[in-house]
N, C-alpha and C positions, 0 to 999 in steps of 0.2 A: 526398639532401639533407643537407646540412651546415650546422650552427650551433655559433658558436665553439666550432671546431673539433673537433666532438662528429658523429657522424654516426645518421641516423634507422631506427631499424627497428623491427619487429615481433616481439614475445616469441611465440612455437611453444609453449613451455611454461614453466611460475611455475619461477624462476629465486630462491632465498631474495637477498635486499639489492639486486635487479635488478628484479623485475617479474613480473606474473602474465601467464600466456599470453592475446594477444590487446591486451596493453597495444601502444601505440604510444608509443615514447620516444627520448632520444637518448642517448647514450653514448659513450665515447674507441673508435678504431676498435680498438686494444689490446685493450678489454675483449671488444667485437666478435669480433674477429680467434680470440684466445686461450683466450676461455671460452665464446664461445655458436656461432659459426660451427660451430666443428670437432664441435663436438657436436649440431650442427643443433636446438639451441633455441631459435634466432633470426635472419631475413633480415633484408638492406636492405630497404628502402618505399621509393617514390617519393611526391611531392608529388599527382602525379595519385592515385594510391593511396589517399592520407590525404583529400583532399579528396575521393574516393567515398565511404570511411567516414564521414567527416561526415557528407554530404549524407544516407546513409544513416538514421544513427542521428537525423538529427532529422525523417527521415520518420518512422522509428518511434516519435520523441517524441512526434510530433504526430497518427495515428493512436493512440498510449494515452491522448493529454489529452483528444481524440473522444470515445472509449467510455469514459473516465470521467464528464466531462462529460453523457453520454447516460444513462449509472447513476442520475448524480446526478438527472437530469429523471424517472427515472423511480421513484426513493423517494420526489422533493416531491409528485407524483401521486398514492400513495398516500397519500402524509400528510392531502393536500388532500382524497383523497374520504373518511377518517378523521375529518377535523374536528367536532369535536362542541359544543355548546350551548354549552361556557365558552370557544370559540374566538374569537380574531379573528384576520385576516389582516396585520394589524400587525403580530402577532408574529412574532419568528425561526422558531421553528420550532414546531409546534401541531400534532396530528394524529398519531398511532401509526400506525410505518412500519412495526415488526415488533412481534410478540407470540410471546412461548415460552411453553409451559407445562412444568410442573416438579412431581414430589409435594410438597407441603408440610403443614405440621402446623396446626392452629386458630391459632395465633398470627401463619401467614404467614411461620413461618420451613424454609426451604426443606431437602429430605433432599437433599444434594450441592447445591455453587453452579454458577452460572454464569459461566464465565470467557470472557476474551474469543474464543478462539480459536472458541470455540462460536459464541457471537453471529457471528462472520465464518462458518463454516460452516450457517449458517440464513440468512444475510443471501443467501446463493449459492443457497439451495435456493428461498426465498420470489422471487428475483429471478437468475431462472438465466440472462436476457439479458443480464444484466451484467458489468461489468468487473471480476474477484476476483481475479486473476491477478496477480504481478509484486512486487516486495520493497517499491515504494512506496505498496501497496495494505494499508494497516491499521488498527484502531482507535488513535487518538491521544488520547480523551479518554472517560468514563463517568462522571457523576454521578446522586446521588440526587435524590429530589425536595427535600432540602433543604439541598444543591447541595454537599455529601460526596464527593469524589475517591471512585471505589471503583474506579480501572481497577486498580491493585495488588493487589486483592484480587477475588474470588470474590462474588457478590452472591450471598445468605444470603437474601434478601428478598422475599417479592410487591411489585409497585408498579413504577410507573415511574419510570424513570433516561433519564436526557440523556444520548446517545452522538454522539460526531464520528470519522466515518472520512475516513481523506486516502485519494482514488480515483487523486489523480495530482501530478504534481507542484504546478500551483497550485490542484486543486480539490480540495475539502472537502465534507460534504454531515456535517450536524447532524442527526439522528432520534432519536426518543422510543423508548421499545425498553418495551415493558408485558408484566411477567411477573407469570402469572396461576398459582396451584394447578388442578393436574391434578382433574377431580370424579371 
């Protein structure tokens, strides 16, 4: 397939100012020819080709926006059976989805913080049905209860924090994350 007068193929392997293997692009057939044929880092495609890989890739999109989506139904679950006395269903989000415990000292300030990488590694263990898996699956957001950014930082702190993780590309799911001292 050719577009002015560039022809299409697929990178074999990351090529530096060309492309990483498995890209689909198009290029002069020169460059083709000269630097990636002879060294077998890169075929022609056909259109039929390229339109499998599509079709592919947004079955795969669409199976991970599922099992994100299914995550997401099943942290508001437990939020929902969490709900406690100063709750209402009004709100965004109400209801402690996960709880870590932590040594801390009488003041409630904690021996080592909690970073997010954690919080994702308990979120997978508390909810092992779920979708954790994939580079678009991560915490985006952490505040305190007095609504203090602390995803940059390590929470030092007992108490609850407002956490949002992206499960996929357009879903998000908001949870209260309550960290308690170890007794």
């Amino acid at each position: 397939m050719t577009k002015n007068g560039k022809i299409q193929i697929k990178m074999l392997t990351s090529v530096p100012n060309i492309g990483q293997a498995g890209d689909i692009l198009f290029v002069s057939s020169a460059v083709f020819q000269n630097q990636l044929q002879k060294q077998k880092k890169a075929r022609l495609i056909s259109a039929e080709e390229v339109a499998l890989i599509e079709a592919e890739k947004q079955k795969e999109e669409e199976e991970a926006t599922q099992k994100a989506i299914e995550t997401k139904k099943m942290m508001e679950e437990k939020m929902f059976e969490s709900l406690g006395e100063g709750c209402s269903t009004d709100q965004d989000i109400c209801g402690v989805a996960l709880t870590m415990k932590k040594k801390a000292g009488p003041e409630g300030n904690l021996f080592g913080g909690i970073n997010p990488k954690m919080i994702m590694e308990e979120l997978a263990k508390t909810f092992p049905n779920g979708h954790w898996e994939g580079k678009q699956v991560k915490l985006t957001d952490m505040k305190d209860s007095d609504g203090n950014d602390v995803k940059k930082k390590d929470i030092k702190q007992t108490g609850e924090y407002t956490c949002v993780v992206k499960l996929g590309s357009d879903v998000d799911v908001s949870f209260i994350l309550s960290v308690l001292a170890e007794e």
